[in-house]
MARSEBA-136017 format. One line per field, with one value per residue (C-alpha): residue number from 1; residue in one letter; x, y, z. Coordinates in Angstrom, 2 decimals. Example, Ala and Ser with C-alpha at 12.3 -4.5 7.8 and 13.67 -1.06 7.14 Angstrom:
BEGIN
num 1,2
residu A,S
east 12.30,13.67
north -4.50,-1.06
up 7.80,7.14
This chain:
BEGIN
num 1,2,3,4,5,6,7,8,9,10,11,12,13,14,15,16,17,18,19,20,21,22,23,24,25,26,27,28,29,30,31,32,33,34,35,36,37,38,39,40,41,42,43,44,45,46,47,48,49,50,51,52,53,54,55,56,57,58,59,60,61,62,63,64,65,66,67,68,69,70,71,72,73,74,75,76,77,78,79,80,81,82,83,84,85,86,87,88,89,90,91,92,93,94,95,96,97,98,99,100,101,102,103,104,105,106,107,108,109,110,111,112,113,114,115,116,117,118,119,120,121,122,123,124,125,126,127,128,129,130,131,132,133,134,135,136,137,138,139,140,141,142,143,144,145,146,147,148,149,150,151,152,153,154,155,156,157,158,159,160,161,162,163,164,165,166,167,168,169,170,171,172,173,174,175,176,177,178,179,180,181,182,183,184,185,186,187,188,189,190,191,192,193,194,195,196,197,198,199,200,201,202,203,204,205,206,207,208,209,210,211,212,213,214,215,216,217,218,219,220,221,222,223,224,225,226,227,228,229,230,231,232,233,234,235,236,237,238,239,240,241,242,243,244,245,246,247,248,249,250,251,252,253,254,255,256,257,258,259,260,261,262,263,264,265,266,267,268,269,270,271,272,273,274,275,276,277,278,279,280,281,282,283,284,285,286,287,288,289,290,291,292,293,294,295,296,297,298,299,300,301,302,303,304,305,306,307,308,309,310,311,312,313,314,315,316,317,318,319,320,321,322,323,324,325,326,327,328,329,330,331,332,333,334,335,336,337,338,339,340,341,342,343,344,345,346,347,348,349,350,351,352,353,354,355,356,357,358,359,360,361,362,363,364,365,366,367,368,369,370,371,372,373,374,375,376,377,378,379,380,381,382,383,384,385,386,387,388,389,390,391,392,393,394,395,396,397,398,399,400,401,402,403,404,405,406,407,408,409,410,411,412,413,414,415,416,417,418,419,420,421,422,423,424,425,426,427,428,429,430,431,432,433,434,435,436,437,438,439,440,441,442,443,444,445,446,447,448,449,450,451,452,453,454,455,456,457,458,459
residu X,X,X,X,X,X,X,X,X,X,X,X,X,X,X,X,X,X,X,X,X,X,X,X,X,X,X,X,X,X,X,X,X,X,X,X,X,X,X,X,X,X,X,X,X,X,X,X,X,X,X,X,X,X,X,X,X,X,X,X,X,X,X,X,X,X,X,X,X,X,X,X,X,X,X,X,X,X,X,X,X,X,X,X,X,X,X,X,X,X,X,X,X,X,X,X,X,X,X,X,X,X,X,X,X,X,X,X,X,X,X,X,X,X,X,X,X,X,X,X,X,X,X,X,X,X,X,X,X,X,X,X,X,X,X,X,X,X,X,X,X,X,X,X,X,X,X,X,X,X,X,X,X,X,X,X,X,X,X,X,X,X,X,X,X,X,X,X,X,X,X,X,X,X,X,X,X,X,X,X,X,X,X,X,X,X,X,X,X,X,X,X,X,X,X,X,X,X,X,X,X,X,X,X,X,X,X,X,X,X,X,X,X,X,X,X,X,X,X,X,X,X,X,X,X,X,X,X,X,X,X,X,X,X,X,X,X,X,X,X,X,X,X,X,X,X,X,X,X,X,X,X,X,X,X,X,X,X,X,X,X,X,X,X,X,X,X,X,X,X,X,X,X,X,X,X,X,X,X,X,X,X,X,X,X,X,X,X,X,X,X,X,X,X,X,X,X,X,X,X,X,X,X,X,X,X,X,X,X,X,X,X,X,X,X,X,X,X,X,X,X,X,X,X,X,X,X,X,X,X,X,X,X,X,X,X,X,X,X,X,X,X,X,X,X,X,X,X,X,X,X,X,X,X,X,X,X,X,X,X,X,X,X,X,X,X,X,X,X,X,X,X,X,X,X,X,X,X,X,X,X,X,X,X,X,X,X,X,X,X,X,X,X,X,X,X,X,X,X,X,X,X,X,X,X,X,X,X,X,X,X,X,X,X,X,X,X,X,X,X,X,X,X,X,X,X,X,X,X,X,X,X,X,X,X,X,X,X,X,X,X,X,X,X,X,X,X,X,X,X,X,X,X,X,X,X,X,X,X
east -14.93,-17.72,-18.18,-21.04,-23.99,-27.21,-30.00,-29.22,-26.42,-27.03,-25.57,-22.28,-21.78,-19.29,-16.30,-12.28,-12.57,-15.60,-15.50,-16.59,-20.18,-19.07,-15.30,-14.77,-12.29,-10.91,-11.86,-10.49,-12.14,-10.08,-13.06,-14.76,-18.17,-18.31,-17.79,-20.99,-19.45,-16.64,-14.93,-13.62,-9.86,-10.10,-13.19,-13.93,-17.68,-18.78,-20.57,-22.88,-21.19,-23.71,-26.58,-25.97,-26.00,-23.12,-25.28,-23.25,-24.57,-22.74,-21.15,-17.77,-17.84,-14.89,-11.01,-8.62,-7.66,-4.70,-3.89,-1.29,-1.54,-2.00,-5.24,-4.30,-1.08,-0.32,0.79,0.95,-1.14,-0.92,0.10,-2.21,-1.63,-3.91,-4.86,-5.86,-9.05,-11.01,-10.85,-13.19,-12.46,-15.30,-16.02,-17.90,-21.05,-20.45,-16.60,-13.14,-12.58,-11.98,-10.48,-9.71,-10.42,-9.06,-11.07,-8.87,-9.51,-8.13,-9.87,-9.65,-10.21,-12.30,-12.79,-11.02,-10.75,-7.62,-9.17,-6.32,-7.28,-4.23,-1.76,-3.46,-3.79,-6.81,-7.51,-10.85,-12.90,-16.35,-18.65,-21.94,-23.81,-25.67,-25.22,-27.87,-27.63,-24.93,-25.15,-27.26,-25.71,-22.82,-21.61,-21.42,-20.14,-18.52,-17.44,-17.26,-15.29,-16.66,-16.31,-16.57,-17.76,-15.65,-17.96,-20.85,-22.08,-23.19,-20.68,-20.45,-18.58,-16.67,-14.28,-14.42,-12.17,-11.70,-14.38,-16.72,-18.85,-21.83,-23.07,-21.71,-21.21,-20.63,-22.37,-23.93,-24.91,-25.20,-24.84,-21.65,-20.20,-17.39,-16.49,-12.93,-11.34,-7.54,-6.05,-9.43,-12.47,-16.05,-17.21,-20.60,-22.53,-26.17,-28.48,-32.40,-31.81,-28.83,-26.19,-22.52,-20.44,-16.57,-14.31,-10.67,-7.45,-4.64,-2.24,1.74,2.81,6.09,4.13,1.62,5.11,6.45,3.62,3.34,6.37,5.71,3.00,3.19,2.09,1.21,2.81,0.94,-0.15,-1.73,-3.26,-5.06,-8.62,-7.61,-4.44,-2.30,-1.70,2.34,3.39,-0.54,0.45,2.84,1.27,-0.97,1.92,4.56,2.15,1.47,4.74,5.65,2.73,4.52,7.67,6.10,4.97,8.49,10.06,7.28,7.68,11.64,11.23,9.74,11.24,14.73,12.80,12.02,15.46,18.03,15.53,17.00,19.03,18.93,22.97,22.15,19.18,19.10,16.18,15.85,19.44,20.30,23.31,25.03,24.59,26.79,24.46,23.95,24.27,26.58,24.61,21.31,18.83,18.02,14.50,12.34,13.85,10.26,9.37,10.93,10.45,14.40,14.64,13.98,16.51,19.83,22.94,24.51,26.95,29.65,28.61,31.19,29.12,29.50,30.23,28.46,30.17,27.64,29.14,31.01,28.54,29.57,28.09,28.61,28.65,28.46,25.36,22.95,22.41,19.40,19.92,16.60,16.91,14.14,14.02,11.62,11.92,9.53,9.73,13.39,15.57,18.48,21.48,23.31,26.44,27.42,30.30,30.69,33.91,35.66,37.53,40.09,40.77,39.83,37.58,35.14,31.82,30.25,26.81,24.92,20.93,18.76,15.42,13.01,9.70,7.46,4.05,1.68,-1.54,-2.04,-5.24,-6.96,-5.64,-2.82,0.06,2.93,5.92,9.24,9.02,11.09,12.66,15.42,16.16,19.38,20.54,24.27,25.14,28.14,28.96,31.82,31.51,33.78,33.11,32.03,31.23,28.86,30.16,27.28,27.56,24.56,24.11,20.76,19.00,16.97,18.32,17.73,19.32,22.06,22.68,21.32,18.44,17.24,17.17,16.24,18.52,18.07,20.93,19.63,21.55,20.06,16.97,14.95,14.68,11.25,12.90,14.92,11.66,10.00,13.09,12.68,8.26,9.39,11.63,9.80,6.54,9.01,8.78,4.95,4.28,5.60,4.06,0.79,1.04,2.04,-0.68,-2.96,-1.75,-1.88,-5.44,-6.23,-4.86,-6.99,-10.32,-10.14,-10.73,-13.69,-17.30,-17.47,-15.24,-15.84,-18.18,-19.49,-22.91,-23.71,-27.21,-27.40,-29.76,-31.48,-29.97
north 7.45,9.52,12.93,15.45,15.48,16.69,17.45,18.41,18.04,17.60,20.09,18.65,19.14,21.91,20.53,19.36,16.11,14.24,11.09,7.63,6.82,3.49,3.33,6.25,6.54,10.40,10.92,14.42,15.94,17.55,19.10,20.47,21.94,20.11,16.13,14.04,10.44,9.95,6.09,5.57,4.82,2.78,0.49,0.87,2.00,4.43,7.53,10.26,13.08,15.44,13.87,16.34,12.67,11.72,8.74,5.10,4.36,0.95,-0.45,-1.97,-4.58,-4.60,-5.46,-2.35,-1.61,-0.48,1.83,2.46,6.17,6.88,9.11,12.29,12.05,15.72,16.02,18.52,17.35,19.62,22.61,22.28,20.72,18.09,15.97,12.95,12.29,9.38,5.76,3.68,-0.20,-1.00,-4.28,-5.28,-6.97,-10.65,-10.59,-10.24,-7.46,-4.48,-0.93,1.90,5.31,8.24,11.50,14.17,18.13,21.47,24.28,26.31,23.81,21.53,17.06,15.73,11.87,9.61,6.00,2.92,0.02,-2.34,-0.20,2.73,5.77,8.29,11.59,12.72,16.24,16.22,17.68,20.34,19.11,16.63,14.57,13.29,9.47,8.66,5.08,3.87,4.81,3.57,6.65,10.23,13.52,16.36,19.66,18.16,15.44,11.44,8.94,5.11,3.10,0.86,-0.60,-0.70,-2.77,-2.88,-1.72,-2.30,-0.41,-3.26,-1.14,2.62,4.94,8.50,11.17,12.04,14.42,12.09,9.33,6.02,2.68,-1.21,-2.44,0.75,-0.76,2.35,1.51,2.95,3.00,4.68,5.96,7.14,8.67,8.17,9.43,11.04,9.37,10.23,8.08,8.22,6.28,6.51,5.10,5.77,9.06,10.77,10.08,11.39,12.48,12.86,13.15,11.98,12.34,9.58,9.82,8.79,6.86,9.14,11.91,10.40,8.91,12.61,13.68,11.22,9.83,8.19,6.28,2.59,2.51,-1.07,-2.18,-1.57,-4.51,-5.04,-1.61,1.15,1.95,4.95,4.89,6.73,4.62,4.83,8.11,8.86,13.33,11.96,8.87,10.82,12.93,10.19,8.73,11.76,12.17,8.72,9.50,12.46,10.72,8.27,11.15,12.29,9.70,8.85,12.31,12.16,8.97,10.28,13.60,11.64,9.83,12.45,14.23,11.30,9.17,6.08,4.71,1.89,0.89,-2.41,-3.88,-7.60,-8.55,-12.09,-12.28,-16.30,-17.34,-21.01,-22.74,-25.37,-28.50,-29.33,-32.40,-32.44,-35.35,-33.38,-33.51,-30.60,-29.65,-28.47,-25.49,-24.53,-24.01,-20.30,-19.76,-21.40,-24.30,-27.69,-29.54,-27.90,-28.97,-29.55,-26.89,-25.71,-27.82,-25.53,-22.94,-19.09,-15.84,-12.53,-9.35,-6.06,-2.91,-0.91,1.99,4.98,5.32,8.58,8.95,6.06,4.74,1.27,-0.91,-3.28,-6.24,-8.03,-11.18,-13.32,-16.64,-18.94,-22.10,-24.81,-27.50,-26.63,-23.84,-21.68,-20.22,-16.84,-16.06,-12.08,-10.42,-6.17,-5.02,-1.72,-1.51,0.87,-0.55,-4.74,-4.39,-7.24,-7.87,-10.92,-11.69,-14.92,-15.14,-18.43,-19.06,-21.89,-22.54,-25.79,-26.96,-29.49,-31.11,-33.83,-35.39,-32.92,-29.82,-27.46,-26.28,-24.00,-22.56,-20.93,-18.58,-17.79,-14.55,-12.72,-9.60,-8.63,-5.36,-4.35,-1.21,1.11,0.78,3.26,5.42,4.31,2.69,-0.83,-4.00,-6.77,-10.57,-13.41,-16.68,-19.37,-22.79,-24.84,-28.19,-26.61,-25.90,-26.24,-28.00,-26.22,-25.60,-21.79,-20.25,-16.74,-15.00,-10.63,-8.68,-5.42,-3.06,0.01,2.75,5.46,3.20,4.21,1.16,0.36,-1.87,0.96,2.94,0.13,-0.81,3.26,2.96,0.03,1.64,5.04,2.39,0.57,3.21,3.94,0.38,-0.21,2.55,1.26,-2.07,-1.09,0.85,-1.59,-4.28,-1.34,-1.15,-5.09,-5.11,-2.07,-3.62,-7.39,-5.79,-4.51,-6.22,-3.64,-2.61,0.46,0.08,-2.76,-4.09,-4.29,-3.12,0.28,-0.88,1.51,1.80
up 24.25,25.66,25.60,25.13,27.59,26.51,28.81,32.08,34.57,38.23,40.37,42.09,45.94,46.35,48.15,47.86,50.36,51.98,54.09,52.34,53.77,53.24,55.24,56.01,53.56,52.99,48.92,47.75,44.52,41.75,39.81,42.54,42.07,38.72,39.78,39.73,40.79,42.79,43.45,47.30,47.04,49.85,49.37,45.86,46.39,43.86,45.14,44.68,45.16,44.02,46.53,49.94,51.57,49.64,48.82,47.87,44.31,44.49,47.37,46.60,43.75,42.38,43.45,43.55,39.65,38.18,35.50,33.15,33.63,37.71,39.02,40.24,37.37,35.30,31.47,28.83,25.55,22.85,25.04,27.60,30.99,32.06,35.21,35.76,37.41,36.40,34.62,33.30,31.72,29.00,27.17,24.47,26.07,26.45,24.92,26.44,23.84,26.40,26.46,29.04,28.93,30.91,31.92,32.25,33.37,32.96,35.33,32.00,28.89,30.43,30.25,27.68,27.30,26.46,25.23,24.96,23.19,22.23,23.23,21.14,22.14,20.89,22.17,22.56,23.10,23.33,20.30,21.80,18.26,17.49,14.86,12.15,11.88,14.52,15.49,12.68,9.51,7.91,7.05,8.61,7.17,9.83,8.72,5.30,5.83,5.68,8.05,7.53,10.57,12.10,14.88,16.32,19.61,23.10,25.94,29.43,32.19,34.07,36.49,37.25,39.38,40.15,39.70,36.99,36.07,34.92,36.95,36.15,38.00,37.30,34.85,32.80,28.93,26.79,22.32,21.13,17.41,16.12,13.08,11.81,9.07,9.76,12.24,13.46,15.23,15.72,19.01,20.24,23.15,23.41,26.12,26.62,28.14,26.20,23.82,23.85,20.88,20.65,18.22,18.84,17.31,17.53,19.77,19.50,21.92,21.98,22.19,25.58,27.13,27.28,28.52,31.24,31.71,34.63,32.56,32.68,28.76,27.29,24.53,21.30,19.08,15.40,14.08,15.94,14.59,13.68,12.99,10.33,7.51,6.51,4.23,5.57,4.10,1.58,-0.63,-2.51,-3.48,-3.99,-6.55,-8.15,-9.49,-9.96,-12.30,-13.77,-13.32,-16.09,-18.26,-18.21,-19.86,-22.02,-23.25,-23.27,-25.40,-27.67,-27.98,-28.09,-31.49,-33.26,-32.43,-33.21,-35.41,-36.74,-39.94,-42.22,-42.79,-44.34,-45.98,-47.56,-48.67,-50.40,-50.54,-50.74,-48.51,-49.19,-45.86,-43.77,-43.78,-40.15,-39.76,-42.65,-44.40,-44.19,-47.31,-49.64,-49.13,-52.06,-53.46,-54.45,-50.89,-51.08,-55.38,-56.16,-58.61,-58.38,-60.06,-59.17,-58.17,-54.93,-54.76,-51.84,-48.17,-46.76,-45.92,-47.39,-46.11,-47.26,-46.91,-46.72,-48.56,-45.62,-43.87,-41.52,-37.52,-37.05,-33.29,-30.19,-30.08,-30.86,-33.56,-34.25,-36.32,-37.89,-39.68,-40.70,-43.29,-44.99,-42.51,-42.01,-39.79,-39.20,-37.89,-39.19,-37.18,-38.62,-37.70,-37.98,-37.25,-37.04,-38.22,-37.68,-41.30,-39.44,-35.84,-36.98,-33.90,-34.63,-32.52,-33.11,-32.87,-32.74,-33.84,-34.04,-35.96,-35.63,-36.93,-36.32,-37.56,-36.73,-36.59,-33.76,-32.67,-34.90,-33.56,-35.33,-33.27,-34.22,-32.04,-32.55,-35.63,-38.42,-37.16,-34.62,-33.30,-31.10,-29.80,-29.92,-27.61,-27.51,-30.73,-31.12,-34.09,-37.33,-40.65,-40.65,-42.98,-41.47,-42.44,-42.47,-42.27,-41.94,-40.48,-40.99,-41.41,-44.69,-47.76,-51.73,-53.64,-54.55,-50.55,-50.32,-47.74,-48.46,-46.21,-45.16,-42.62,-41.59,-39.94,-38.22,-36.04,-33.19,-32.83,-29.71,-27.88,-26.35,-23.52,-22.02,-21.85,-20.08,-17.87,-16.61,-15.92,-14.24,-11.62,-11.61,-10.63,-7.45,-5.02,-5.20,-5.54,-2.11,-0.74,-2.15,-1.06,2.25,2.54,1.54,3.91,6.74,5.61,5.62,8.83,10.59,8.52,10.17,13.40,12.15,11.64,8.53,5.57,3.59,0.70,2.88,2.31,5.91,6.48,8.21,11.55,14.43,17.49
């Protein structure tokens, strides 16, 4: 993940093969006139190749390596054909956390760098500006854009092979952080006499194993530091009109109010209703409980049935039936039937009320309550009458409950607007909470999280 050099270069020998000083090993150059270090093949020494001695820098210490893409390979990245010329393993310093990156060349573009780390890919090309804060702060801004850092440590250069144009060997420390805004990376590595700055690009795997196919490419695993979150160009969007998805039907709900408001087809208010005991040898309560008198008689235990004065639907639609009652300590059952007074089509509908009171240990409690609401849809138009019938444990004494009912057409239900936020809301949910477990995932490889608290710290 290194990149741009600042100060000078050394000047590199200028030729295509030299012996090893060490074996004798042929080493061929592919950047020739550029390459700084160059690793023996054969023995694994790494050497000076810009020293007219071709001086050994470090005799061999290490085994022979291998790499998932081979030295010497060719690919086409983004329209440009590169090579293959140099590898370098890195670790954090005293971990088993590792990575490799590849230096590759074009005679006409130039080194660009391909870094694997968990079987992901990033592709790297060096920035010639330095950058204000690199390695320290938390945050950096490039070309207007902000990047969160994602690491920071020491590194150390545990294999190399191939040519470079810098001088490296075995061992080299140098501070690196990185910093990403998905799927983009700004790398930089900084020792005491330079620092080099890259910014990379995530790479497919699809995309590298057409490149290379010959490319032995590890499998990937967890998620890449700077890897594209899921619908990473489309989320924004996809919420955006969920949101105006939302705004639709909130709009359409309304609109569909004001156009088809509702009707009132039957309205009881007070009415009394002569109730079936239940059980049958249940006790009048106080008839003054809801205004009725006291000392009445018992009248029918049978039960009655109301009959509403008939009322027109004029097209297919809903009805909303509200019934409420003066219960206390009890509960109340009505039993209503719609009839069609031309076809005998009847629908029947069933509502329950229950109300209880209480004080124990000091405190007051109350649940149920005293009224009911049910939906009928699909009503077909036609003239109707509403039968009611009523079944309770409360009662006066001359067996009647009051009771108010309400029978309204064309109302704009509030649960079908809710039942349509709530599957307008599915599909950006998902993508939000995939993104955010894509996120949770790419943060716990990180010692920092963005809008951390981690104190900012010199190199």
């Amino acid at each position: 993940m290194t990149e741009t050099r600042f100060g000078q270069r050394p000047t590199a020998k200028s030729v295509k093969a030299f012996q090893c000083p060490n074996c004798g090993g042929p080493i061929e150059l592919r950047a020739v006139g550029i390459t700084v270090t160059a690793v023996c093949r054969q023995c694994s020494s790494i050497i000076d190749a810009a020293n007219p001695d071709l001086r050994v820098i470090q005799a061999a210490r290490q085994a022979a390596c291998s790499t998932s893409i081979e030295i010497g390979s060719r690919g086409e990245l983004y329209g440009v054909v590169w090579e293959v010329i140099g590898y370098t393993r890195k670790s954090v310093r005293g971990t088993i956390y590792a990575w490799d990156e590849y230096l590759l060349f074009n005679p006409w573009e130039g080194f660009r760098f391909l870094s694997q780390s968990n079987g992901h890919w990033t592709f790297f090309k060096r920035q010639n500006s330095a950058i204000d804060g690199i390695g320290r702060r938390n945050s950096l801004t490039l070309s207007g854009h902000t990047y969160t850092v994602f690491n920071k440590d020491y590194v150390v250069v545990e294999s190399v092979k191939g040519e470079f144009y810098w001088r490296v060997k075995i061992g080299d420390e140098s501070y690196a952080a990185d910093y990403i805004r998905p799927p983009y990376m700004l790398s930089s590595e900084a020792t005491t006499d330079e620092i080099n700055i890259s910014l990379g690009m995530y790479v497919d795997k699809a995309v590298l194993k057409k490149a290379f196919p010959e490319a032995r490419l590890p499998s990937a695993s967890g998620v890449g530091a700077c890897q594209p979150p899921p619908y990473h160009d489309k989320a924004g969007k996809i919420v955006q009109m969920g949101l105006l998805a939302a705004c639709a039907a909130i709009v359409l709900h309304i609109a569909m109010g004001i156009a088809l408001p509702s009707q009132t087809m039957v309205d009881i208010t007070g009415q009394p209703i002569v109730v079936k005991p239940s059980p049958p040898n249940a006790l009048p309560v106080s008839g003054a409980m809801w205004g009725a008198p006291n000392e009445t008689s018992v009248g029918q235990t049978e039960g009655q049935t109301l009959k509403s004065e008939p009322f027109v639907l004029p097209r297919n639609g809903n009805i909303r039936i509200d019934t409420s009652t003066w219960i206390y300590n009890g509960w109340a059952d009505f039993d209503l039937t719609l009839v069609n007074d031309k076809t005998s089509v009847s629908f029947p509908i069933k509502q329950s009320v229950s109300y209880y009171h209480g004080v124990d240990d000091g405190e007051s409690w109350s649940e149920g309550k005293n009224k009911a609401r049910t939906w009928v849809s699909n009503v077909p138009a036609g003239t109707y009458h509403l039968l009611i019938e009523s079944e309770s444990d409360q009662f006066t004494k001359d067996g009647q409950l009051p009771f108010n009912l309400t029978l309204r057409r064309g109302v704009n239900e509030m649960s079908n607007l809710w039942i349509a936020l709530f599957l307008i809301a599915i599909y950006p949910a998902i993508v939000l909470f995939r993104r955010w477990s894509f996120e949770s995932q790419r943060w716990s490889n990180s010692d920092y999280t963005p809008g951390g608290d981690r104190n900012e710290g010199n190199i």
